[in-house]
Structure formats: C-alpha cells, structure tokens
C-alpha positions in Angstrom: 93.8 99.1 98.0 93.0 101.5 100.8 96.5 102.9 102.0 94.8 104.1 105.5 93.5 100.0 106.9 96.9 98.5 105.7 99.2 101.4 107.0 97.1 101.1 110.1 96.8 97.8 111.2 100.1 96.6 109.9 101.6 98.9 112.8 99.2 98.5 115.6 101.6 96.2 117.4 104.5 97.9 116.8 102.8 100.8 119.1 101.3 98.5 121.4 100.9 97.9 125.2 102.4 94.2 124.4 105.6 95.2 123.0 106.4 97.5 126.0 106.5 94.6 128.0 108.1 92.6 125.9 111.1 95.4 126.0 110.7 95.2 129.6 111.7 91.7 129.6 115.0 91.5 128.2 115.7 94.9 129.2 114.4 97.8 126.7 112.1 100.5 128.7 109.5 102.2 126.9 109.5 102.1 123.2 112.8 100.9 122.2 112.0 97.2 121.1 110.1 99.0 118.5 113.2 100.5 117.4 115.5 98.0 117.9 112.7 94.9 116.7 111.8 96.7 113.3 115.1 96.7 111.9 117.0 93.2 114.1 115.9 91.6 110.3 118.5 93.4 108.9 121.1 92.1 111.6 123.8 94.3 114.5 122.5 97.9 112.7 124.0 100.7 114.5 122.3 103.8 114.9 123.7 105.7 111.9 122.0 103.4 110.0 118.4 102.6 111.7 118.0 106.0 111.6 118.2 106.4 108.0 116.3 103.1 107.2 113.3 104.0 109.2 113.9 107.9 108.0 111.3 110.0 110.0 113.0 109.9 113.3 115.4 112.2 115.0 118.6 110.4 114.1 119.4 111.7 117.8 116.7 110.0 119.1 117.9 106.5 117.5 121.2 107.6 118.6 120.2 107.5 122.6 117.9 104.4 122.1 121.3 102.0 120.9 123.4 103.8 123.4 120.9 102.7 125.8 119.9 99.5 124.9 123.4 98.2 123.8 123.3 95.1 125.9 120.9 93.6 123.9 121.4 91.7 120.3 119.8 92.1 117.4 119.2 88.2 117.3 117.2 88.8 121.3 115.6 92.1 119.4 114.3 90.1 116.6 113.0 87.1 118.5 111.2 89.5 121.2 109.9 91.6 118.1 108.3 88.8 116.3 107.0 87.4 119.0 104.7 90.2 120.1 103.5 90.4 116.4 102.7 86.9 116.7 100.8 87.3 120.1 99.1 90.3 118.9 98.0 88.4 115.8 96.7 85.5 118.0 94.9 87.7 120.3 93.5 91.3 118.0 92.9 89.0 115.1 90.7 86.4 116.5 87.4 86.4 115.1 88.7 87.0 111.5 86.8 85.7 108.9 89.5 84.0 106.7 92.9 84.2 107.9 94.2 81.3 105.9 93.0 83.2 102.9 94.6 86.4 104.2 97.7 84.5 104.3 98.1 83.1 101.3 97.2 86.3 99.3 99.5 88.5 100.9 101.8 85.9 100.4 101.8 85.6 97.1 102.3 89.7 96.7 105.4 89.5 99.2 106.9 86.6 97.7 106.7 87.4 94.1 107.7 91.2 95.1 111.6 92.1 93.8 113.5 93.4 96.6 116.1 95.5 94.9 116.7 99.2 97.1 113.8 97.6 99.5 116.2 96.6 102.3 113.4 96.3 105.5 110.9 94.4 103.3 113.6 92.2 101.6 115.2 91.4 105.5 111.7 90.7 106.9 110.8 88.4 104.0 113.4 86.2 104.6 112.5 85.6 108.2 110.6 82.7 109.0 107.0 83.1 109.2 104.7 81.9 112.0 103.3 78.7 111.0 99.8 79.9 113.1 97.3 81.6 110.9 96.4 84.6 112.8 100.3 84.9 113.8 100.7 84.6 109.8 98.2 87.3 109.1 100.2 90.0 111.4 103.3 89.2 110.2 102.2 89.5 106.3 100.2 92.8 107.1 102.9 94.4 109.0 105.4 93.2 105.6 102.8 94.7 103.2 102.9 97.7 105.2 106.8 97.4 104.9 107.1 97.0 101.4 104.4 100.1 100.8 106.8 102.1 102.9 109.8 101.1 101.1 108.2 101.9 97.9 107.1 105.2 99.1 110.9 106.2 100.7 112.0 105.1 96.6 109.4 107.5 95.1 110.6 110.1 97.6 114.2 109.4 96.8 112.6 109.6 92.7 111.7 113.1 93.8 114.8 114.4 95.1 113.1 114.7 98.7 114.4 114.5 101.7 112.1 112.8 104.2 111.4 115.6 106.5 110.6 117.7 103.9 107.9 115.0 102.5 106.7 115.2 105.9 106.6 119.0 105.9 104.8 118.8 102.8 102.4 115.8 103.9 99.2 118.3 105.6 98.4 115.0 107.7 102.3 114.8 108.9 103.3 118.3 108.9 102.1 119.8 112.8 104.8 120.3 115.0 103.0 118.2 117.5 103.8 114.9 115.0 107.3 115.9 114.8 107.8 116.1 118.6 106.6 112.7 119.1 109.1 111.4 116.7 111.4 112.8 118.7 112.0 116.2 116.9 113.3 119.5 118.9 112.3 122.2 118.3 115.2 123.6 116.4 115.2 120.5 114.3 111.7 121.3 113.3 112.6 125.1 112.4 115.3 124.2 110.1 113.6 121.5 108.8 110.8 124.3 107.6 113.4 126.4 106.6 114.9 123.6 104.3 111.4 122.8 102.7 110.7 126.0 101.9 113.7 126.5 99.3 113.1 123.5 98.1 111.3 124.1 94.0 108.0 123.0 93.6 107.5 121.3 97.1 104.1 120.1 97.2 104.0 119.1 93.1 107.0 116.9 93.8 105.1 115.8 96.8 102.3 115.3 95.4 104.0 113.1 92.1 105.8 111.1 94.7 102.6 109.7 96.1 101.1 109.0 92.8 104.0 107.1 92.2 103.6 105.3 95.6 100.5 103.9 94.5 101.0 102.9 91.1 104.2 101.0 92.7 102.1 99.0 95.1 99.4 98.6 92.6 102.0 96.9 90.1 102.6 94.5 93.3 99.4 93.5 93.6 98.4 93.1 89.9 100.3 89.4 90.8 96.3 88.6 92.6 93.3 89.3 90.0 91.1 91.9 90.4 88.6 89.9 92.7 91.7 88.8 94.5 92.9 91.9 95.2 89.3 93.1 96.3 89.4 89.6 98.3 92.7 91.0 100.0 91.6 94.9 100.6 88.8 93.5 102.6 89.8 91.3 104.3 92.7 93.9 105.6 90.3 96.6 106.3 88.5 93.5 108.4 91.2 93.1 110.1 91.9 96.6 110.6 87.7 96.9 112.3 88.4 94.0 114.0 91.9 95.1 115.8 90.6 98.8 116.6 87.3 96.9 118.4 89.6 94.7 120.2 91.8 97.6 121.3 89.0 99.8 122.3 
C-alpha cells in the first residue's frame, strides 16, 4: 500500500479549516483541538505525555497549548474532534465510489490488529464509530494512518532512535522550515543536529527502521487477500484524489 495517499488523507481533517472552528466553539483558538482532539481517546493526558505520544512536536509547544486550553475536557475535546472528522468525511468524501466497501476492509485490518505498545491506535479503536458511511470512511482512514504511525514510532524505538533524529535523518522531514512549524526554536533545532550527528550509523538505522515500518503494516494487511488489499489501496488513494479536488 502506498504510504503517501493514506498518510495523506488520513490527516487532512486534522489540518483543516473545519476543525479551527470547531476549537473556536468550545473555546480552543487556532490549532489546538488538533492537539487536544488526537489524543482526548486516551482520556485527561497532560502535556508531559501528548507530547511524547504524538513525538514530533516541541514538547514546549504542547506544554503552552494545555496551559491554554485547560478549561476544556478531554470528553468536550474528543466529541468536537470526532465530529469534524465525521463532517469532513460527509462533505470531502462525497462522490466516493464505495465507501461501504472502504469500511468494511479497513475494518477488518483495525479490528483484527493487536494493540500491544500502540496506545493512539488501540484508544481510537475503542471509540465508537460513526454509523454514516462516509463519516465511517474518515474515521477508519485517519485510524489506519494511526496504527502506520504507531508502528513506525515502534520501529524507531527498535532502532534506538530518538524521534527528532529520525526526522533529521528523514531528507523529506529534515529542513529547518518543517521543524519550525512544529513548533521547533531554533536552538532546539541546532542541538537536535548536533545530537543526530553522534549518533552511529544514522541514516542505515534510519533507513532499517522504515523497512521495518512497512513490513509491519504489510503483516496488518495480509488479514484482506491480495485483491482485497489492492481493493483497499485504491480505494484510499480515491479518496485521497477525491479530498485534494474537494479542497482545491
């Protein structure tokens, strides 16, 4: 399966204009619902922890959001969260050829998916899914592109890699343009470099920790046969087309 489509439209809500607004409502500016939303599955985090779950973000950047946004529960993050997903689903989605079918693929990979050391995916999965078909599809994308992530933090973590430095080592994540907008200074990013470059064999252990990621998400899919899973790559890269046209 292509990692691009599924990385891609799994998280095209989470950056959308929708969940802005939603934050809005119950009192979240800018991005924060994001924040908060992604990880309300896993119940009251605080920001110690969010920042190490989600990994590539200045932990003092997750520290300000929660200070910020303390007001607000993780049960009124959650329900805000899932609802733009659902919406966005409902709305960026239409059109699709087979949702149902969607659906009940990617179901059958989440659900028959172990959820040892995968603490997002396993919270998410046990949140009720939208009954709607096109809500259904976004909510199943966005978990396959949690449990991929999960698996790929695990085959870091196989590595002895530190996430930053996987970034650093990652030519399509490394600019210090990518690391400001995840809320990086610019003294983080220097020592960061500085780290990654004493670490042995960088870019090897880089490289095996990707090759590991996809072997891991492959072995999750081998649950759908091989015309299954072909059925299942396109129809995300479909939905991917169709999301990015909507957008545009």
């Amino acid at each position: 399966m292509a990692k691009d489509a599924l990385v891609s439209v799994g998280s095209k809500f989470m950056v959308s204009p929708e969940i802005r607004a939603a934050g809005e409502a119950i009192g979240m500016h800018g991005s924060a619902l994001y924040f908060r939303g992604r990880v309300a599955a896993l119940g009251e985090v605080n920001a110690v922890a969010a920042a190490e779950i989600m990994g590539i973000f200045q932990p003092s950047l997750i520290e300000h959001l929660w200070r910020k946004t303390a007001g607000v529960s993780a049960a009124e993050a959650l329900s805000a969260y899932l609802g733009v997903c659902s919406a966005w689903g409902r709305s960026h989605l239409a059109g699709l050829s087979d949702p149902e079918r969607l659906v009940e693929l990617a179901g059958r990979v989440v659900d028959q998916t172990g959820i040892s050391a995968l603490a997002l995916f396993g919270a998410w999965r046990r949140v009720e899914r939208p009954e709607d078909p096109l809500a259904a599809a976004a909510f199943l994308l966005m978990l396959l592109r949690e449990l991929r992530g999960g698996l790929h933090f695990a085959a870091l973590a196989v590595q002895g890699l530190e996430i930053p430095w996987a970034m650093i080592a990652d030519p399509a994540l490394s600019s210090p343009k990518h690391f400001e907008s995840l809320g990086w200074r610019e003294a983080d990013i220097e020592a960061a470099n500085r780290e990654a470059a004493a670490v042995p064999q960088l870019a090897e252990r880089w490289a095996a920790a990707e090759e590991l990621t996809v072997a891991a998400f492959r072995k999750r899919l081998s649950v759908l046969d091989d015309a299954e899973q072909a059925e299942l790559t396109r129809l995300i890269a479909e939905s991917d087309e169709l999301s990015s046209a909507h957008s545009a």
